[in-house]
C-alpha positions in Angstrom: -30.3 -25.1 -7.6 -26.6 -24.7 -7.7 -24.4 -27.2 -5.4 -24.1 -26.8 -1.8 -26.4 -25.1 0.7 -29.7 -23.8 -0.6 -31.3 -20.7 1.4 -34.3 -22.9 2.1 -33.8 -25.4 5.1 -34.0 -29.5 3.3 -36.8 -30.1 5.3 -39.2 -33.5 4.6 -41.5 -31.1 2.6 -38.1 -30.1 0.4 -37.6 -33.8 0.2 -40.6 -34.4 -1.4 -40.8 -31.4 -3.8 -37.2 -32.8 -5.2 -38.6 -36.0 -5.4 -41.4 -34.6 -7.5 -39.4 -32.1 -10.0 -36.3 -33.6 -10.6 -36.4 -37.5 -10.5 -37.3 -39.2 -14.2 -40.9 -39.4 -14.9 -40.2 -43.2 -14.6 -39.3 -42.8 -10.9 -42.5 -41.4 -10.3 -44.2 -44.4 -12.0 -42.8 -46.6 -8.8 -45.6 -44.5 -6.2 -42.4 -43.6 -4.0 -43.2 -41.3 -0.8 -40.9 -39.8 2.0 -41.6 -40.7 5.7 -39.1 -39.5 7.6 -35.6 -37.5 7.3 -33.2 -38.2 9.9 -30.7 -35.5 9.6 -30.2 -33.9 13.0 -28.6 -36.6 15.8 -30.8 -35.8 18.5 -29.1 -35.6 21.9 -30.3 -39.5 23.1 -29.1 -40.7 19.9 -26.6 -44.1 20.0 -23.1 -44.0 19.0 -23.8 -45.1 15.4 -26.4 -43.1 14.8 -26.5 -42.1 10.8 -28.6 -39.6 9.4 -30.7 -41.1 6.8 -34.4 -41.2 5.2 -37.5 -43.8 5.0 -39.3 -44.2 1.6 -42.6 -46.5 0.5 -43.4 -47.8 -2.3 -46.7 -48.5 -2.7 -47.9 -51.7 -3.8 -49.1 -52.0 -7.8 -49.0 -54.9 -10.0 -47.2 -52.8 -12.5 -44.1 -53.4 -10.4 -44.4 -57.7 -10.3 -43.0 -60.3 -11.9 -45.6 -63.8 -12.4 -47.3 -64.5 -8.9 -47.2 -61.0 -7.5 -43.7 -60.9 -7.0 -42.3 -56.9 -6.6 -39.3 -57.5 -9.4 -35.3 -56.7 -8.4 -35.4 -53.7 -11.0 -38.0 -52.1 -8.8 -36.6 -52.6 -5.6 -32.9 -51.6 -6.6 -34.6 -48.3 -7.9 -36.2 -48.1 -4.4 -33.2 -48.0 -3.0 -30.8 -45.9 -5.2 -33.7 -43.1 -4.8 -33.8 -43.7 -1.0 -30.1 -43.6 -0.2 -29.9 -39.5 -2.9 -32.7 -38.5 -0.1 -30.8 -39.5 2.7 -27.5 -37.6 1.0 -29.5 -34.9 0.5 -31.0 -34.9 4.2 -27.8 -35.3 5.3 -26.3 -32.2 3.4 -29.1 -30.3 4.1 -29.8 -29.4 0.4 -29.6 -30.3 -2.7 -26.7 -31.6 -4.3 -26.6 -32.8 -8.2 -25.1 -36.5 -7.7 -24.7 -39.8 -10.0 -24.6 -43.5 -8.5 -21.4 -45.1 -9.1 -21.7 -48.3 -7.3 -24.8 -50.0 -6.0 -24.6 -53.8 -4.8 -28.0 -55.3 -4.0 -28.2 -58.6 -1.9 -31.6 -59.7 -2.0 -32.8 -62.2 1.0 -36.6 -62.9 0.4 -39.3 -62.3 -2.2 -41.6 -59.4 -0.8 -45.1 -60.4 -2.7 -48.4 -57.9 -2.5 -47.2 -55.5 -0.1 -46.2 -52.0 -0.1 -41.9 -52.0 0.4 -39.9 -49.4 3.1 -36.3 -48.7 2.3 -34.7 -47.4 5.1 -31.7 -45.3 4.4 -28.6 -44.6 6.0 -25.4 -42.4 5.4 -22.5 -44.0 6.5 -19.8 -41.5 4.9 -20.5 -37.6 3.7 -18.1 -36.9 1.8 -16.8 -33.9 -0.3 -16.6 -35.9 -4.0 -17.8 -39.4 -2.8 -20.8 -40.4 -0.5 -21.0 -44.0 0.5 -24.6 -46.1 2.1 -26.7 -49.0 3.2 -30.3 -49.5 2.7 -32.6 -51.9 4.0 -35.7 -52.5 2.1 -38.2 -54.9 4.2 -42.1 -55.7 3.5 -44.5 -53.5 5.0 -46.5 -56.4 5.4 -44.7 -57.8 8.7 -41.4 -55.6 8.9 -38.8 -58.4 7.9 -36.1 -57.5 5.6 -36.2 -58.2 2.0 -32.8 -56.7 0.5 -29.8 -55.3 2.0 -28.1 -52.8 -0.5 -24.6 -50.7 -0.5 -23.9 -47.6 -2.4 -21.6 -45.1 -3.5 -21.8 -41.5 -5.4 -19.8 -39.4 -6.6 -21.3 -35.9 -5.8 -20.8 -33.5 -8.8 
């Protein structure tokens, strides 16, 4: 796929087929799957809507530290995934991009439960694309990381 628009519309089911073919075999190791693309403001939406993406990742031992712990390394990949589907939603294709900045606050451990990154694009741009996400337990919903991001789109 070249830069730009694609013919096919970046629907949730394009989402997912990028996530499967072109992420590192290692990204697939995390159990990440696409919920929802925002992409469209729909005609009730608030003043600062953003379009954006939800992801899971499933809960595995594989990703802990001692005591059940999901490590940093895990969620920060989470999260860096998350926020290329929501530029990629937000384009409405795909778009070959590289993370240049990525600062991850983390506010609570999140300990045998599965972890939502909700991501949202606060500037589109034409060589730079900036982002929050906000990874919480699905356990009970309460934030566990708050995470800002930038890449330059190639």
């Amino acid at each position: 796929m070249q830069g730009g628009q694609q013919e096919t519309e970046f629907d949730i089911d394009e989402a997912r087929r990028v996530l499967a073919d072109v992420f590192a075999p290692w990204v697939q190791d995390l159990g990440l799957s696409i919920t929802e693309l925002d992409y469209a403001r729909p005609a009730d939406a608030a003043a600062d809507w953003q379009p954006g993406a939800i992801l899971r990742m499933g809960f595995s031992e594989r990703l802990c530290r001692h005591g059940g712990i999901v490590c940093g390394q895990a969620l920060m990949a989470l999260a860096d995934t998350a926020m290329v589907i929501a530029i990629l939603a937000a384009n409405r294709g795909y778009r070959p991009m590289t993370t240049v900045d990525q600062t991850t606050h983390f506010m609570r451990a999140v300990a045998s439960a599965d972890v939502l990154a909700d991501a949202r694009v606060v500037r589109l741009g034409r060589t730079l694309s900036f982002g929050r996400v906000t990874l919480s337990s699905a356990a009970d919903n309460k934030p566990v990381a708050m995470v800002s991001s930038a890449f330059a789109m190639l």
